[in-house]
N, C-alpha and C positions, 0 to 999 in steps of 0.2 A: 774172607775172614776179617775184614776191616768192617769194622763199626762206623759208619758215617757222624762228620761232625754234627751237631747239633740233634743229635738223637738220646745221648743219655744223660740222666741227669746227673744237676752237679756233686751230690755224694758220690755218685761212683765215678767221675773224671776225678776229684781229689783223690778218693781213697787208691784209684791206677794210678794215679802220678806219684801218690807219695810212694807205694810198693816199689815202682819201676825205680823209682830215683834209689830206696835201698838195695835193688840189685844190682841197679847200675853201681852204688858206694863200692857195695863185695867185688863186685867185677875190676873195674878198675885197679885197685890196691893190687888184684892178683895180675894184672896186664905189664905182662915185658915187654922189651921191644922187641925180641924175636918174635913175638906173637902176633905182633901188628898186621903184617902181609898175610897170615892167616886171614885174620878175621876183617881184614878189608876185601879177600877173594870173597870170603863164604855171605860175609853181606852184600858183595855186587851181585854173589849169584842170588840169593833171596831178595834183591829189587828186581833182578829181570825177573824171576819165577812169578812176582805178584802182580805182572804187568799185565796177564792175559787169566782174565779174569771172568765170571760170573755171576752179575749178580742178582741177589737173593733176597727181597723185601729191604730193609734196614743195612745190610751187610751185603760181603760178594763170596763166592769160592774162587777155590785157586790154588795152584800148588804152594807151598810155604819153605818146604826144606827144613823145619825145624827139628824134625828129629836128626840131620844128618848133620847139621849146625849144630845141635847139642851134642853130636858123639865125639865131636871132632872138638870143641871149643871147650866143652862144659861151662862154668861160671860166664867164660867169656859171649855166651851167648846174647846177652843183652846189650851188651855196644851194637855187636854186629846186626843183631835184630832192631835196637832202635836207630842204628844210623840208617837203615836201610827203610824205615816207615819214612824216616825223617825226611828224607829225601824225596820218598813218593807221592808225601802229603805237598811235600813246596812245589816241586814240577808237575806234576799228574793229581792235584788234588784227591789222592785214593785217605781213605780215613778224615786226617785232618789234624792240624794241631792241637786244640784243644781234646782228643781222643788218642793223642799218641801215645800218654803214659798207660791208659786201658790196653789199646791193642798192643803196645808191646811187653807188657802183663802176660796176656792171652795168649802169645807166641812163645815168647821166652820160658817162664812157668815149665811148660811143657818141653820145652828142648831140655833145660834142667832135668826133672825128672827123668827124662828119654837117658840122659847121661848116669847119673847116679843108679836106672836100674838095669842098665841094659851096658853101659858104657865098657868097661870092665871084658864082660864078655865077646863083645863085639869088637873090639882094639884090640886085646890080647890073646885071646885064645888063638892057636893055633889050627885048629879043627876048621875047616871051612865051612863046614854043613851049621855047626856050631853059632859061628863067627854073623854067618848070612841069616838063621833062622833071630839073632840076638837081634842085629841091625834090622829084620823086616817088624819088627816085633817093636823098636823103638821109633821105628817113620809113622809105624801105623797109629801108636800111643802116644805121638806128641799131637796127630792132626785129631784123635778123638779127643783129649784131653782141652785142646783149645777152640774146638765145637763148643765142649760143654762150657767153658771159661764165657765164650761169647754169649751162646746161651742165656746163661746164670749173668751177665751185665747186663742185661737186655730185662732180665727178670725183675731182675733189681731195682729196675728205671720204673716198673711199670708194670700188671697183671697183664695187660694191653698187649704186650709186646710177646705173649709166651706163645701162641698161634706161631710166631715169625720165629720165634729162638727154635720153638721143635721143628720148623720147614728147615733151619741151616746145620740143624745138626744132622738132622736126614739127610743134607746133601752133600756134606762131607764122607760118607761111608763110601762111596767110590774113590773119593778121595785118600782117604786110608791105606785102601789099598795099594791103587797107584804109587803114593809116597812111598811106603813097605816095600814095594819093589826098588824103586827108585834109590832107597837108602840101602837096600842089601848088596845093590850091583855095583853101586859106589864104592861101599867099604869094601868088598872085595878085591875091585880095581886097587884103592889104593893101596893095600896089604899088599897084593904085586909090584907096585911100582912106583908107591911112596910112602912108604910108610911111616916113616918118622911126623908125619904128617898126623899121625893117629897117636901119636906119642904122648898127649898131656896127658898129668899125674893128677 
């Protein structure tokens, strides 16, 4: 899911950096500090998850967690997503600095969304069947949604580069799934046995 550095060009490194830095503004402003150990867990889990990776021309696959990141954080998803690139670009060189603000665009984006339309049902409802089918539905719609984000920056860069953007969105569709499960089995667990965990409003 990481765009390598020195692959896209410079309109679309500013135009990711200037977006990322406005969600990071909204983010922040709504960040307490009850919420800090949150979203330092769910960003340590999304640095291991993109550590075992695949990669794909320009980019890599990989599991991301963003939709389970975005049911649980909402807004907050963009610290925890970009402190966690942040980090993978300095030690493991994955992405790269000059690409952080795109890829963490590409991720977050979609955890967003996954929260706003799925969030609600998946947290609250009491219905399990309900609860699980909401959360496979938002794992699955943040990993397509940030295909196409990467995609579409890749496009942007270049006619050149669209061969490589449709090989990574194809190779995400496994992926989708996977996260889908991944995010429904989660929310469950935690609705047993932490729930207050799922509590942001």
């Amino acid at each position: 899911m990481h765009i390598s550095e020195g692959i896209l060009a410079t309109p679309v490194l500013v135009g990711g950096a200037a977006l990322t830095a406005a969600g990071l503004g909204v983010a922040l402003r709504k960040l307490n500090n009850e919420d800090i150990p949150k979203v330092g867990v769910l960003s340590a889990g999304f640095f291991v998850a993109g550590l075992i990776h695949v990669p794909i021309g320009v980019a890599s696959v990989h599991l991301v967690l963003n939709g389970l990141i975005g049911l649980i954080l909402g807004w907050l998803s963009f610290p925890a997503i970009f402190v966690g690139l942040l980090l993978q670009s300095i030690m493991f060189q994955y992405g790269g600095i000059t690409a952080l603000g795109v890829n963490t665009f590409n991720m977050a984006v979609p955890a967003l969304v996954s929260y706003f339309l799925f969030g609600r049902l998946a947290r609250r409802t009491r219905k399990t069947y309900v609860s699980s089918v909401s959360a496979f539905l938002a794992g699955s719609l943040a990993i397509f949604l940030s295909g196409i984000f990467v995609g579409f920056s890749l496009y942007l860069t270049g006619e050149a580069f669209l061969p490589a953007a449709k090989l990574l969105v194809a190779g995400h569709i496994p992926v989708m799934l996977i996260e889908g499960i991944i995010t429904a089995a989660c929310v469950t667990f935690l609705k047993k046995v932490k729930p207050e965990l799922l509590s942001m409003t």
